[in-house]
C-alpha positions in Angstrom: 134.3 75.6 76.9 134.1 73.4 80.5 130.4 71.9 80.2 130.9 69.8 83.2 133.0 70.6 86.6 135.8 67.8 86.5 138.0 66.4 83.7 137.9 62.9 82.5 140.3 60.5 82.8 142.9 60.0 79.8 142.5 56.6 79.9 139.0 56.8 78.6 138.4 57.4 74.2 135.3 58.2 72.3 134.6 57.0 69.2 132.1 59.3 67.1 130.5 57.8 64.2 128.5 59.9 62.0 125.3 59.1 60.4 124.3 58.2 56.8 125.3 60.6 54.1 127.3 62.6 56.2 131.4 62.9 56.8 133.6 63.1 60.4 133.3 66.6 60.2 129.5 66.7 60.9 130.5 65.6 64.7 133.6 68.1 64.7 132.2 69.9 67.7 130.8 67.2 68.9 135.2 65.8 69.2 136.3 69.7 70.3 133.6 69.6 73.2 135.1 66.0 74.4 138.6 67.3 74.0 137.9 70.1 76.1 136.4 68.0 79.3 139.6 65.4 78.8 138.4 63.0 76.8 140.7 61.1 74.1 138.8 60.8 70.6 138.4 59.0 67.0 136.4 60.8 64.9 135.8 58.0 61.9 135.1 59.5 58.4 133.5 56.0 56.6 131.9 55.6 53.3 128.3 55.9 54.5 126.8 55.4 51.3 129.1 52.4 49.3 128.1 49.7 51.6 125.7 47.7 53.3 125.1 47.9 56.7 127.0 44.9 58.1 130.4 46.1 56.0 130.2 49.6 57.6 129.9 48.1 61.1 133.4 46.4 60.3 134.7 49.1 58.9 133.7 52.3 61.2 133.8 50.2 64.2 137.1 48.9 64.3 138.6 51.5 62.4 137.4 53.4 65.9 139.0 50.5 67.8 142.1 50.5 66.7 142.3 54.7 66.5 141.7 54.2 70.3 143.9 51.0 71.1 146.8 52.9 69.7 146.4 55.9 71.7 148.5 55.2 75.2 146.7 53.6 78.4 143.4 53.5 77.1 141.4 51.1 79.4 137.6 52.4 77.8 136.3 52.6 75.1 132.8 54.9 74.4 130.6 55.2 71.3 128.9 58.7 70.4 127.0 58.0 67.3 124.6 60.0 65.2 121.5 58.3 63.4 123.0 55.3 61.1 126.3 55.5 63.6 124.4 54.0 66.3 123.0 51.4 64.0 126.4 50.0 63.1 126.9 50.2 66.8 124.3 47.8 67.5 125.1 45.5 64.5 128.8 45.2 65.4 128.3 44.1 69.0 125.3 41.6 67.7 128.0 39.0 67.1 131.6 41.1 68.6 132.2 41.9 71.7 134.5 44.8 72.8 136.7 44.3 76.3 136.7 47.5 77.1 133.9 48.9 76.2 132.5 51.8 78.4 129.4 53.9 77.7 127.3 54.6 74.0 125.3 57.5 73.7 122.7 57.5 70.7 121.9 60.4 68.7 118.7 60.2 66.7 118.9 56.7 66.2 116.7 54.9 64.0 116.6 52.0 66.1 113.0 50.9 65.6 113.8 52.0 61.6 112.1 55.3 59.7 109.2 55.8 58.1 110.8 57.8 55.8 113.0 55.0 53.9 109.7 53.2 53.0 107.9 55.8 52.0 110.9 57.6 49.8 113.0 54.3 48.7 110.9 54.0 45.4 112.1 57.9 44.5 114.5 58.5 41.6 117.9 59.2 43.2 117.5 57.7 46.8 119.9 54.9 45.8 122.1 57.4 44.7 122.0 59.6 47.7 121.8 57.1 50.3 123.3 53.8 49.0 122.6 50.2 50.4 122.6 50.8 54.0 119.7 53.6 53.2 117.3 50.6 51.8 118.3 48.6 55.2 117.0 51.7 57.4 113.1 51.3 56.8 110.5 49.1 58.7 110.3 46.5 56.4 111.5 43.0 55.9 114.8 44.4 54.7 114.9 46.5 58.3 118.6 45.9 60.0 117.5 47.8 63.1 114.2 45.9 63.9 116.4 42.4 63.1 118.8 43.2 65.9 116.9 42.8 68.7 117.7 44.6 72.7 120.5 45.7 73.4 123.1 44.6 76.4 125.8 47.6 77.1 125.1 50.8 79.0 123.3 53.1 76.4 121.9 56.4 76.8 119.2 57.8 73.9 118.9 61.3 72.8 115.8 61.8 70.4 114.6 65.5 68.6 111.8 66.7 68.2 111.7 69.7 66.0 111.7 69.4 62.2 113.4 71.5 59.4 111.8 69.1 56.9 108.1 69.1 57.0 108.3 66.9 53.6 109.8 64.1 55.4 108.2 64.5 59.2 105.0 64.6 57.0 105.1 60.4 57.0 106.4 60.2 60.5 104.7 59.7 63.2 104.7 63.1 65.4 106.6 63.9 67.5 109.6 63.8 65.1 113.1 65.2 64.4 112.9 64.8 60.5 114.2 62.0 60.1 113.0 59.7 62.9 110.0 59.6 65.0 110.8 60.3 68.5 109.6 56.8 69.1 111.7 55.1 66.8 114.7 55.7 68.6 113.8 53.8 71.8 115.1 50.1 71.6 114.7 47.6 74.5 117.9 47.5 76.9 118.7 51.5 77.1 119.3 52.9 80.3 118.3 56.2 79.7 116.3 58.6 77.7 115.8 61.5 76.7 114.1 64.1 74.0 116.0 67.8 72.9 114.3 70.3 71.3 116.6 70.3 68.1 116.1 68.7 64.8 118.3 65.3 63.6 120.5 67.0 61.1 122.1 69.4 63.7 121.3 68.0 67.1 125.2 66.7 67.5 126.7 70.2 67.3 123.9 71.8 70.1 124.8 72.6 73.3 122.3 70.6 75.4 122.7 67.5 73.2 126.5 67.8 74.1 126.2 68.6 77.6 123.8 65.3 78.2 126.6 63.7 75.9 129.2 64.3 78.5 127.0 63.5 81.4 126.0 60.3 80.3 129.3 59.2 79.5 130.8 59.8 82.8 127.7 58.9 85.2 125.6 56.6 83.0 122.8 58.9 83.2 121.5 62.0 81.7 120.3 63.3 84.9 116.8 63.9 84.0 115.5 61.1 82.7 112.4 61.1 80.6 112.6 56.8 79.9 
């Protein structure tokens, strides 16, 4: 399907990181809609819930890298992450820096941390279902995403605000998408933002979401800015 008049040049790759607990195939439409407006992809499976924070930035991150350096004349690189993706986004490029970096686009990011892994992390089975890097997603002192600070490289936000989990949005503050408070997912540096009507587990395969996806990575702006 053409979302947006124009193709993209060949010479630009996306990498798509999925969020915690979830596999590559979570953002497959997500890759098929990219494909379609010309876009070169790496859609990086990693093992959400084995490690810590700072080893799945290594891993997901340059395993993204390198899918795109091998691909021929690549000259950018862009991020499109969902909720823990764009965490290890920010970690990895707190001490690395990428050459040919382009554009990141942020879905559902817990960038200020969640509620929700504070108030759950003492349940039986959260370790279990969410590993280390779910006990590094909270507000605490243990919080990654408040230790990380602004960010510096062109990043558009897209936050939900419609639940299908009233247990969790119940310790959120509202608006929220289930997981993450709308508010959470601002951090200090974006360049744009911008709030969908869908909930976090399936905002990446929705229509708009992609659309503003697309837009953002080839104008560095969603066009209707709600920052």
């Amino acid at each position: 399907m053409l979302l947006l008049s124009g193709t993209a040049f060949a010479s630009e790759c996306v990498v798509l990181l999925h969020g915690l607990a979830r596999t590559s195939s979570s953002m497959n439409t997500m890759q098929k809609a990219l494909l379609a407006e010309g876009f070169l992809t790496a859609n990086i499976d990693y093992p959400s819930r084995e490690h810590a924070i700072e080893e799945l930035a290594m891993i997901a991150v340059e395993e993204g890298l390198k899918e795109c350096q091998a691909k021929e004349d690549v000259e950018r690189i862009h991020f499109v992450t969902h909720s823990l993706g764009g965490i290890l986004v920010r970690q990895y490029l707190s001490d690395h820096s990428i050459e040919t970096l382009g554009r990141v686009v942020m879905l559902g990011p817990p960038n200020k941390g969640s509620a929700a892994a504070d108030e759950f992390g003492a349940l039986p089975g959260y370790d279990w279902i969410n590993g280390p890097a779910g006990r590094q997603m909270g507000k605490g002192e243990d919080s990654v995403p408040l230790q990380l600070g602004p960010v510096d490289f062109e990043l558009g936000i897209i936050a939900g605000n419609r639940t299908i989990d009233p247990i969790t949005s119940a310790v959120l503050d509202d608006p929220d998408d289930g997981k993450v408070s709308v508010e959470d997912t601002r951090v200090e540096g974006m360049d744009d933002f911008i709030v969908v009507d869908h909930s976090h587990a399936f905002m990446m395969r929705m229509q708009r979401p992609i659309e503003l996806t697309i837009r953002f990575l080839r104008t560095g702006s969603f066009g209707e800015s709600g920052k």
